[in-house]
Structure formats: structure tokens, C-alpha cells
VOFIPA-834646 format. One line per 8 residues: number of its first residue (from 0); their letters; for each residue x, y, z of C-alpha. Coordinates in steps of 0.05 Angstrom, whole numbers, plus 32768, in hexadecimal, padded with zeros to 4 digits. Example, Ala and Ser with C-alpha at 12.3 -4.5 7.8 and 13.67 -1.06 7.14 Angstrom:
residues 2
0) as) 80F6 7FA6 809C ~ 8111 7FEB 808F
This chain:
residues 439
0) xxxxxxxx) 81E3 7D54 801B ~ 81D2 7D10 8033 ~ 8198 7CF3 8002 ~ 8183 7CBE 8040 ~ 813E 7CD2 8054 ~ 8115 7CC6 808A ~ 80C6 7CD3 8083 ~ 80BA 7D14 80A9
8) xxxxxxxx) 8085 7D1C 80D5 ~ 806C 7D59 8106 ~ 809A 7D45 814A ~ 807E 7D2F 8187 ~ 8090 7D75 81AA ~ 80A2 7DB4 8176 ~ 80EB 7DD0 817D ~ 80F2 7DFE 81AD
16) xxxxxxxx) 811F 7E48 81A7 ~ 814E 7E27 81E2 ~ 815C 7DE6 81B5 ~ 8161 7E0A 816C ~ 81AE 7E0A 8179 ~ 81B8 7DC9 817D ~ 8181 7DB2 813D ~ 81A6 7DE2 8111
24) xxxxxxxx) 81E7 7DC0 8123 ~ 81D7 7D81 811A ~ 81B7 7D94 80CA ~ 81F2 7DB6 80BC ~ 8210 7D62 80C8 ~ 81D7 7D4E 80A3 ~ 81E1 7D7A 806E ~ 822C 7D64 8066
32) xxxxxxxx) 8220 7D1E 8073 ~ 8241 7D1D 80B1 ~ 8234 7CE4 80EC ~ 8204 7D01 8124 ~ 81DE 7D2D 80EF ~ 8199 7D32 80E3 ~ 815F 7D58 80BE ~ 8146 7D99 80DD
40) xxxxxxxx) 80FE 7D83 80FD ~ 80E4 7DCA 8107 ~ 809D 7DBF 80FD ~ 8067 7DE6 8122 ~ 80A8 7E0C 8147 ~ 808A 7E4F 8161 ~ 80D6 7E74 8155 ~ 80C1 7EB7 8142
48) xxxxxxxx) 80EA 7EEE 814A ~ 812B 7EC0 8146 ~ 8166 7ED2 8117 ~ 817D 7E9F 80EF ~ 81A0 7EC7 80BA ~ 81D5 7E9E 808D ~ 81BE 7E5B 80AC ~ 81BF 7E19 807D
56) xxxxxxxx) 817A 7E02 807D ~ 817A 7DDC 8044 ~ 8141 7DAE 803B ~ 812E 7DB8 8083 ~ 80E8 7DAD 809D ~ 80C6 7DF0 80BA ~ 8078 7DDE 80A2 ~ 8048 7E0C 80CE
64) xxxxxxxx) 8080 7E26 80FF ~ 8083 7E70 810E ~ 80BA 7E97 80F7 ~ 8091 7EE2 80F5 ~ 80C1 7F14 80FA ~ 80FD 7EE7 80F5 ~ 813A 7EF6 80D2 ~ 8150 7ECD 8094
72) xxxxxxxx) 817B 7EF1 806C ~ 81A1 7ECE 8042 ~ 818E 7E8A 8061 ~ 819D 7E58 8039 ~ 8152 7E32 8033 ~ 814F 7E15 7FF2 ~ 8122 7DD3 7FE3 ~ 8105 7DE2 8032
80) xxxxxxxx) 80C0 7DD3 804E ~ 80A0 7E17 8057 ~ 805B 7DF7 804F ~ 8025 7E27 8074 ~ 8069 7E4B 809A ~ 8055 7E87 80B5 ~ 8090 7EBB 80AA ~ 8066 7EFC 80A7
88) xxxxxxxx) 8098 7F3B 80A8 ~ 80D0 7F09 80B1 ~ 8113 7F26 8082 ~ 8121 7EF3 804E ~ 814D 7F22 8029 ~ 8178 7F00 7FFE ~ 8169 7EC5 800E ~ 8170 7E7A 7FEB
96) xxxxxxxx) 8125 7E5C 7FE3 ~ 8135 7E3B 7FA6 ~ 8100 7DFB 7FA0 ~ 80E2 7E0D 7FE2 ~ 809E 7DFE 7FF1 ~ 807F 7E32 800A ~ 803A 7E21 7FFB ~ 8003 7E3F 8024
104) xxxxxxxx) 803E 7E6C 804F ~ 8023 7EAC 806C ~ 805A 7EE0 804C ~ 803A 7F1D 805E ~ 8066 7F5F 8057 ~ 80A6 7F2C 805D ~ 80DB 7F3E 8041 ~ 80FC 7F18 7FFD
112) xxxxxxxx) 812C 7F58 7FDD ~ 8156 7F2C 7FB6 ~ 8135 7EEB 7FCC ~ 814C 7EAE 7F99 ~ 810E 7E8B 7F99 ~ 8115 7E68 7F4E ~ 80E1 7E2F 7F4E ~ 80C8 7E3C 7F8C
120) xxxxxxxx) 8079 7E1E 7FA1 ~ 8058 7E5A 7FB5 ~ 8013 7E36 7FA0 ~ 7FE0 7E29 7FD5 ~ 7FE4 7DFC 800B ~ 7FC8 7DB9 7FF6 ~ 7FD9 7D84 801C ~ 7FF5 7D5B 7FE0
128) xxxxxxxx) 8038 7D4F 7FDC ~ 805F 7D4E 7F90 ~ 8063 7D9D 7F90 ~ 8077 7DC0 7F54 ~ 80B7 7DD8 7F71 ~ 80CB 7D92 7F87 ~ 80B5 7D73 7F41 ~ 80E3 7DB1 7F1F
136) xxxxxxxx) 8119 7D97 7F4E ~ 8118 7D4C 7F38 ~ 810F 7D40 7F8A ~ 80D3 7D0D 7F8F ~ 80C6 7CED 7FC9 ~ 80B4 7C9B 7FC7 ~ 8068 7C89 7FDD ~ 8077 7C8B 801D
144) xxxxxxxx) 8098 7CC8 8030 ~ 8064 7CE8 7FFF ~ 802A 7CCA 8030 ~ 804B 7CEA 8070 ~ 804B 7D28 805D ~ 8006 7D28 803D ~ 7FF8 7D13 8081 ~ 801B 7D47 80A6
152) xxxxxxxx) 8005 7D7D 8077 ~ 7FB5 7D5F 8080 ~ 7FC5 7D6F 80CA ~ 7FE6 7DAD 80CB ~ 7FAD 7DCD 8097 ~ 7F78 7DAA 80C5 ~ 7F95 7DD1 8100 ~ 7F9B 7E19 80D6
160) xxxxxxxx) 7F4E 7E05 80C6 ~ 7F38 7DF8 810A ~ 7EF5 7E21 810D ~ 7EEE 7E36 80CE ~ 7EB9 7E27 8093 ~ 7EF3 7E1E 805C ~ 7EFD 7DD3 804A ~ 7F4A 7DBE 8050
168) xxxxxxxx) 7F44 7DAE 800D ~ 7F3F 7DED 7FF9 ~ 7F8A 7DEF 8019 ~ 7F9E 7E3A 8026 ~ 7FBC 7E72 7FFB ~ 8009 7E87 8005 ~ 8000 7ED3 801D ~ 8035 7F0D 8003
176) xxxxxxxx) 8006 7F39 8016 ~ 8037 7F7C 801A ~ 8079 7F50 800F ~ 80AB 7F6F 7FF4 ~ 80C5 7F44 7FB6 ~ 80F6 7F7C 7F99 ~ 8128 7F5B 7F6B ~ 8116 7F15 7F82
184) xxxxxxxx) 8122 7EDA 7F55 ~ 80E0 7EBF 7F4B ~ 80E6 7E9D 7F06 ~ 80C3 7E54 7EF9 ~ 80A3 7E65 7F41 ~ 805C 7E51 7F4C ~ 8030 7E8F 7F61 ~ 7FF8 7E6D 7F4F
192) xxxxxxxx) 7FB4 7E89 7F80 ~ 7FE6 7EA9 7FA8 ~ 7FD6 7EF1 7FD1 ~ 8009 7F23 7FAD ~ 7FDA 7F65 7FBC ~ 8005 7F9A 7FC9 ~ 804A 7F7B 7FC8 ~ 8087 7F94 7FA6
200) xxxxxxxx) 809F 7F73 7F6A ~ 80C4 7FA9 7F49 ~ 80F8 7F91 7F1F ~ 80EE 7F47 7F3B ~ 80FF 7F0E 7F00 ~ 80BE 7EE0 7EEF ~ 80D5 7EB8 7EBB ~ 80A1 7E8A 7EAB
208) xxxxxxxx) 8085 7E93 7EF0 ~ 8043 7E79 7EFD ~ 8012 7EAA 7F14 ~ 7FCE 7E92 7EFD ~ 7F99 7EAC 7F29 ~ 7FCC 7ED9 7F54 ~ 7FAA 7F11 7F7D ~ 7FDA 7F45 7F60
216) xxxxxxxx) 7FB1 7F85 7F6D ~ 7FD6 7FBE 7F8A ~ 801A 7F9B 7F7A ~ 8050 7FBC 7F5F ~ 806F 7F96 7F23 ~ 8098 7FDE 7F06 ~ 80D4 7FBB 7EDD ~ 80C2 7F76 7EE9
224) xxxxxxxx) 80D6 7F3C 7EB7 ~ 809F 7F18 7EA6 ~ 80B8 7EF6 7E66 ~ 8088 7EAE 7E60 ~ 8061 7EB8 7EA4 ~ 801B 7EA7 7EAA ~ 7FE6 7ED5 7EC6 ~ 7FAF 7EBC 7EB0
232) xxxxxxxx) 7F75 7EC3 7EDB ~ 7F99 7EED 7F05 ~ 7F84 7F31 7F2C ~ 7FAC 7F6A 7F14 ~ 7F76 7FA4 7F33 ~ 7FA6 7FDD 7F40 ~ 7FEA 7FBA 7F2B ~ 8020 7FE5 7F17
240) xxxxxxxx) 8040 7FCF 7ED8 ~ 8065 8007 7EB8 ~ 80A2 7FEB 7E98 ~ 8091 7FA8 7E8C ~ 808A 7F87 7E4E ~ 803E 7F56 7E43 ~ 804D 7F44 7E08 ~ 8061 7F00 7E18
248) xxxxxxxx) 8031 7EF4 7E54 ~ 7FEA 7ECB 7E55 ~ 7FBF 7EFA 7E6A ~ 7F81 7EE0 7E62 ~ 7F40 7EE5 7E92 ~ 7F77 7F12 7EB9 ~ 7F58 7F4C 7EE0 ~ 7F5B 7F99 7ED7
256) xxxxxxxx) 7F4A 7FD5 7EF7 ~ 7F1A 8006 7ED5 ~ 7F37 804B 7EE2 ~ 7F09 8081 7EFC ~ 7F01 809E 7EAF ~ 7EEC 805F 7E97 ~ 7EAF 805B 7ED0 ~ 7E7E 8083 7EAD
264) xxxxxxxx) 7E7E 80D4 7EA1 ~ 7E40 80D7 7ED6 ~ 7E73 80B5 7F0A ~ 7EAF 80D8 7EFC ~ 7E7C 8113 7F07 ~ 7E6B 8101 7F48 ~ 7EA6 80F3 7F68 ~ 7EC5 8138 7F48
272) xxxxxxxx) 7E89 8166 7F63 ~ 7E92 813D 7FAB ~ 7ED3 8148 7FB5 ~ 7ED5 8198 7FA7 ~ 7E94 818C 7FD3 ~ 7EBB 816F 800A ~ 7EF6 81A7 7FFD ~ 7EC5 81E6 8004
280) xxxxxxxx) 7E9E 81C7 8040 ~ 7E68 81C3 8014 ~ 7E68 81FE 7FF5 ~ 7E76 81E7 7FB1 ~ 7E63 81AC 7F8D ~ 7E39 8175 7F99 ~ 7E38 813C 7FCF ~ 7E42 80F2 7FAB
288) xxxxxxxx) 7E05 80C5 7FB0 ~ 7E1D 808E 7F85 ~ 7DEF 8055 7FAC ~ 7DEC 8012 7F85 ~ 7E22 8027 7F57 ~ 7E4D 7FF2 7F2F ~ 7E99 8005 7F43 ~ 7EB4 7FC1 7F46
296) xxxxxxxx) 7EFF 7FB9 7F34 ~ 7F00 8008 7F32 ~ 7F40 802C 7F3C ~ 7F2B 805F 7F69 ~ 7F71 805C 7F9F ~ 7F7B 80A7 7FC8 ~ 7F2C 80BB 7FB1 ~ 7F02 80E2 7FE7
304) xxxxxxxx) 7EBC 80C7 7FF0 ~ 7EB7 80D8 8037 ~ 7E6D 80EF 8049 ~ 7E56 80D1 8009 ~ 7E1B 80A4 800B ~ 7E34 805F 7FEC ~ 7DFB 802F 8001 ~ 7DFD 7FEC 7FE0
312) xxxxxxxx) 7E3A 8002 7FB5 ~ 7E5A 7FCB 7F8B ~ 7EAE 7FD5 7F99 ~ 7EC5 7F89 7F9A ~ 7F0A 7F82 7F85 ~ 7F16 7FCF 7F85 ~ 7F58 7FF8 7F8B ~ 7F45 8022 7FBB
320) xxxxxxxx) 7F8D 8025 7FE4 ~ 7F8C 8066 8009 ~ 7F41 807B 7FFA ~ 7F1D 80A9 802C ~ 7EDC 8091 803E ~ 7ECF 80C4 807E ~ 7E88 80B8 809E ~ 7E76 809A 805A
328) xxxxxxxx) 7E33 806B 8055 ~ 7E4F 802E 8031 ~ 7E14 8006 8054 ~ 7E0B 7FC8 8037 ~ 7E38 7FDA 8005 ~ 7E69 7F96 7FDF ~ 7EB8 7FA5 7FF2 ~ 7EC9 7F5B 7FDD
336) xxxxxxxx) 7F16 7F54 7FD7 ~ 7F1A 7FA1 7FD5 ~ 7F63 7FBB 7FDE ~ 7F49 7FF5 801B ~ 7FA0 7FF9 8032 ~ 7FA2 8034 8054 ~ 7F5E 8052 8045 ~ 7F3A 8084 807C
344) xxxxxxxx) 7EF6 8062 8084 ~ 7EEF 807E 80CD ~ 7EA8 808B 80E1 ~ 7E89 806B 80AB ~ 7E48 8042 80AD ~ 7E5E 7FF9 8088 ~ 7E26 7FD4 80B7 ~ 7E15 7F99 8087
352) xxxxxxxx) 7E46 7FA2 8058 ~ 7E72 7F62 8035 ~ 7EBD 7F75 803A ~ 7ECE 7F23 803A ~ 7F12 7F1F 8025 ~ 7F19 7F67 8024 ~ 7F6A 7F8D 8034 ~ 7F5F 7FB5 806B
360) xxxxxxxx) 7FA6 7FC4 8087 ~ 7FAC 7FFD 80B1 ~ 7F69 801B 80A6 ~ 7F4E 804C 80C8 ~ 7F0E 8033 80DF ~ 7F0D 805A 8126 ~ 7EDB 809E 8142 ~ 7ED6 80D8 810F
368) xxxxxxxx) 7EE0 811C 812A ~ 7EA0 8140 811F ~ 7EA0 8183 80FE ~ 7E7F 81BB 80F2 ~ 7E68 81D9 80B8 ~ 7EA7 8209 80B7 ~ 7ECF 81D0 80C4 ~ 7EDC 81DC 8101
376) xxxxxxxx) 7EE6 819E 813A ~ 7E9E 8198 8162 ~ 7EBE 816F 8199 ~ 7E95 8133 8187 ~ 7EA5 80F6 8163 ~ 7E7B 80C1 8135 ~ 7E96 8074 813A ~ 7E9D 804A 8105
384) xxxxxxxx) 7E5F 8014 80F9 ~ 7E6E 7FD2 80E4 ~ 7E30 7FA9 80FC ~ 7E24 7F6E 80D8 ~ 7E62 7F7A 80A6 ~ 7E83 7F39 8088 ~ 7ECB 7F3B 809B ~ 7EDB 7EF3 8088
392) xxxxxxxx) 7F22 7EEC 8074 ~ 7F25 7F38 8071 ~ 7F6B 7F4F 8089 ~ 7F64 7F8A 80BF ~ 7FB2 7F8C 80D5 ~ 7FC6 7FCB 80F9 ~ 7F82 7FEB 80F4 ~ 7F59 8016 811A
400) xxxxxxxx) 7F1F 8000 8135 ~ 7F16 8029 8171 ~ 7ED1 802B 818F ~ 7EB6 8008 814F ~ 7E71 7FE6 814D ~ 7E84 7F9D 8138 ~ 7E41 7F7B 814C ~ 7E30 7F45 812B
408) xxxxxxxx) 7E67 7F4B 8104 ~ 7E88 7F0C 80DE ~ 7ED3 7F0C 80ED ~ 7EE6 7EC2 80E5 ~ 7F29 7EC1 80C0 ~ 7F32 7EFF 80C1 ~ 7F7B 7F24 80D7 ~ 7F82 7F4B 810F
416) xxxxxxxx) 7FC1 7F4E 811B ~ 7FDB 7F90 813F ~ 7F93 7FB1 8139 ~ 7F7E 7FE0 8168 ~ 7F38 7FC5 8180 ~ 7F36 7FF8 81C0 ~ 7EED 8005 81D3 ~ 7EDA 7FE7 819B
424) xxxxxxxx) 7E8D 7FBD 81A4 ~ 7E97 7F77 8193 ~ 7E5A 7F53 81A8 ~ 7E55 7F13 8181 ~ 7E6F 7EF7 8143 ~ 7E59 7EBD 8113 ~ 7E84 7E89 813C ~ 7E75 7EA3 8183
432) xxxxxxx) 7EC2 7EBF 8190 ~ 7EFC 7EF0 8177 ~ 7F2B 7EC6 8138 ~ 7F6A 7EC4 8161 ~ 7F9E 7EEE 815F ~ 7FE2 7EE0 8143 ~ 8011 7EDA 8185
């Protein structure tokens, strides 16, 4: 690979799918050291969807282009600029990301199986250049080169910012929300804030990985090797760690879920008699009333609330992954960074509630079929009430929100990708309009 550089800088008009051909070509040159070669440029490139399987990309310049959906498997990619890339459910599968930056990159339910990403930057998106992964690699840019891509990155995090209340400074967290990290080679990485909830890490290798303040909750870590990484700080709220060794990991200030018998015998009580109250129609046991309640960080995933008057409830940072929450009152109630994946919350009366943050990802937040008290369908249905609620950040993809009551609601940041918002009542929202929608 030539070692001439040239400072890189966002070009005047981003690559189009018609003129990838022809970029790619003339890297490969680059990449030999061949005359009439030159650097891939793909920055801000909107190429999702495109298949670039077993491609040379080495070193190559993709900050903030769109590759959702695309196809990378076994790319080569190592020591690239993935800064703030967005490659949600793009296949990465066995793919080279060795030293690539891939700070601030929205990874959502991609696809790594196999992935080599030793040393990668999955830290978040600061616009400072000097990244771990390029200080592992011995690959430091000179003062200049350093400055245009500080520059660049200022821009490109100024743009993703556009309308919102977060400072760039605060640069952005890489997302693996849902990505699927089986077997990858993650050791010496840097994980460090990054959004892990939910993804698969079975049997991945995190030698000396950093992982310090990780949102891990929900992940799946079953046979990982974790020999020398650092989780310190980080949220492990409904991990799964069976087979893995902590003896030889920092731990501390680290996160963890309070299983339902360790929430009190009253609780445990409560939720018991509900749910053989909700079985018998109410013919047995007792209907929850657990208003106010303390549940934060509780491991309460596939429990049945619904009907259950949760006013003001404290769940932030709860497992509550496939949780049914049917015509429940969880008005007012604090769902901060809960993990609600999957969870039936349709009909149910959050009007004023703080779900900031919060995993919503394909709940059901649509009409409840009324019944009767033999169970029986009425023909009438109860929508779901979200007035007021603070969606900030919260992460709604694939969801049902049909005919819900979002007035006055806060959805700035939040994800809507895919979500089905048919009849729903919008009204208006903290900024005036709708957080766009990924294209």
C-alpha cells in the first residue's frame, strides 16, 4: 500500500452508486501502488443496499456514508474510516475491520459472525483524531492531516446534530444495538460507551477489550473470552454470562440486574397473585398495585403486569424484554434506558411517563381488544396513551403505534425506523416536527 497521503476531506459532491465502479478500481491502484490510483473518497455516499462483498477497502474513507443493508462480507476494511457510518443490518460477516475506526457508527442488528475486528475504535464519535485503533496500529497522521479530519469529523457530527440539544462534544455512541457479534474477534477493541444491548456475543474473543461504560444489558456473552477486558462502569442489566470466566475482569461500579426474588417478598407477592389474577379472569388472586415502587435495574423480562396499576413506578435500566404490560397504568411512571424489546404494552396509559433512552423495538404499543369479563372479545378497542411521554433518544423501530395518542410527546432523537404510526395522533412535539426518518 502506497504510504503517500493526501489530507482527506468530505468531496465537493459524494460518490454516487453509478461511479462506485470506477472509485473502487482506482483504490485497488492505490492500494498496490500503481500509476492512476487513488484513495477511496466515499464520504457522505448514500450506497445502501449495495454489495460490496470481498472488495479491498483498505484504509478507505466512508465517514457518515450510508451503507444500511449493504453487503460486506468478507470485505477487506481494515485501518478504514467508518467514523459515524451508518451500516444498520448491513452483513459484515467475516469481515476484516482490523484498526478501523468505527467510532460513533450506527451498527444496529448488523451483522459481524466472524468479524476480525482486533483493535478496532468502536469508542464514540469525537471529533479528535489519534484514535486508539490508529495509535495500536503505529499509523499517526502529521499535524496536518490530523487537523482535516478533526475538521471533517466537526462537520459531519455538526450535521448528525442538526436540531438537537446534545453538544457535538458530547460526540455520539457507536450503536450494536441487536448486532450480531457471534465469534467475532474483538480483542484490544475499544467498546468503551458503546450501545451493546441485546447483541450477540456468544463465544466472541475480548481479549483485553475495552468495554468501560458499555450498555451491555440484554446481551448475550454465553462462552465469551473475556480474559483482561475492562467492564468497569459498564451496564450488564440482563446480560447472559453463563460460561464465562470473571475472574480476570474489572468489574467495578459495573451494573446488575436484581432478579424478581431479590425485589422484596411483598413484590414477588404481588406480581405472583396478579398473574394467576390475570389467568382466572379475575377469579383468583389479586390485581398488582405496586404505584411508586422501586424496580430499577429489575429483571422482570416475559412478566405479565397487564391491567396492573403502575403509576409513578421506578423501572430505569430494567430487563423487561418481552414483558406484557396490556392496558397497564404506568402513568408517569420512570422507563429510563429500559430494555421493553418485544414487550406488549398495547393500550396502556404511559401519558407523562420518561422512557428517554428507553429500547422499544417492535413493541406493541397499538388498540387493545376489549374484553369481557369471560374473556370474551367486546368488539371494542382501548388505544395506547402516550401524551406528554419523553421519547428522547428512545428507539421505537418496527413498532406499533397504531392510533396512539402522542400529544405533546417529546420524540427528538428518537428511531422510527419501520414503525407503524397509522392513525396514530401526533399533534406537536418539543421541536415543532417528526425526527426524520432513516431513508
Amino acid at each position: 500500500m502506497s504510504t503517500s497521503h493526501n489530507p482527506i476531506a468530505f468531496p465537493s459532491a459524494p460518490v454516487r452508486p453509478d461511479q462506485l465502479g470506477d472509485v473502487l478500481d482506482r483504490h485497488v491502484r492505490w492500494v498496490k501502488g500503481l500509476p492512476g490510483g487513488m484513495r477511496a473518497n466515499l464520504a457522505l455516499a448514500d450506497l445502501e443496499g449495495v454489495d460490496l462483498a470481498h472488495r479491498d477497502l483498505r484504509a478507505a474513507t466512508l465517514s457518515g456514508a450510508r451503507l444500511g443493508r449493504c453487503r460486506l462480507h468478507a470485505t477487506n476494511l481494515a485501518g478504514a474510516d467508518l467514523f459515524c457510518t451508518d451500516l444498520r443490518d448491513a452483513d459484515i460477516s467475516r469481515a476484516n475491520l482490523t484498526q478501523t475506526d468505527l467510532r460513533g457508527a450506527r451498527l444496529r442488528a448488523a451483522d459481524f459472525t466472524e468479524a476480525n475486528l482486533r483493535g478496532a475504535d468502536l469508542g464514540p464519535g469525537t471529533p479528535e483524531d489519534g484514535s486508539r485503533a490508529r495509535a495500536l496500529a503505529g499509523n499517526r497522521p502529521d499535524d496536518a492531516t490530523a487537523r482535516t479530519r478533526q475538521d471533517m469529523r466537526e462537520a459531519l457530527l455538526a450535521v448528525l446534530h442538526a436540531g438537537a440539544d446534545t453538544p457535538v462534544a458530547e460526540g455520539v455512541r457507536t450503536d450494536l444495538t441487536g448486532a450480531v457479534l457471534r465469534k467475532a474477534v474483538l480483542t484490544q477493541a475499544d467498546l468503551s460507551g458503546s450501545i451493546l444491548q441485546n447483541a450477540d456475543l456468544s463465544m466472541a474473543v475480548l481479549i483485553n477489550a475495552n468495554l468501560t461504560g458499555a450498555r451491555l444489558n440484554g446481551a448475550n456473552l454465553t462462552g465469551a473470552t473475556l480474559t483482561g477486558a475492562v467492564m468497569a462502569g459498564a451496564d450488564l442489566v440482563g446480560a447472559r454470562l453463563a460460561e464465562v470466566d470473571l475472574s480476570q475482569i474489572d468489574l467495578s461500579g459495573a451494573l446488575t440486574a436484581r432478579p424478581l426474588d431479590t425485589l422484596g417478598s411483598a413484590i414477588q407477592r404481588a406480581i405472583y397473585d396478579h398473574e394467576r389474577w390475570i389467568e382466572s379472569f379475575g377469579s383468583r388472586g389479586t390485581r398488582a398495585e405496586l404505584d411508586g415502587m422501586d424496580l430499577t435495574r429489575a429483571d422482570l423480562r416475559g412478566v405479565n403486569l397487564s391491567a396492573a396499576s403502575l403509576r409513578g413506578i421506578l423501572l430505569t435500566d430494567a430487563a423487561l424484554c418481552g414483558a406484557r404490560f396490556i392496558m397497564a397504568d404506568l402513568s408517569g411512571a420512570d422507563l429510563e434506558n429500559a430494555n421493553l424489546i418485544g414487550a406488549d404494552l398495547s393500550g396502556a396509559n404511559l401519558s407523562y411517563a420518561k422512557l428517554s433512552g428507553a429500547d422499544l423495538t417492535r413493541v406493541r404499543l397499538g388498540p387493545a381488544e376489549i374484553k369481557d369479563p369471560s374473556g370474551k372479545p367486546t368488539g371494542r378497542s382501548w388505544a395506547a396513551n402516550l401524551t406528554g411521554a419523553d421519547l428522547r433518544r428512545a428507539a421505537l423501530v418496527g413498532s406499533c403505534l397504531v392510533q396512539a395518542n402522542l400529544s405533546e410527546a417529546i420524540l427528538e432523537q428518537a428511531a422510527l425506523d419501520g414503525a407503524d404510526m397509522t392513525g396514530a395522533r401526533l399533534g406537536r412535539h418539543a421541536n415543532g416536527r417528526l425526527p426524520p426518518r432513516r431513508r
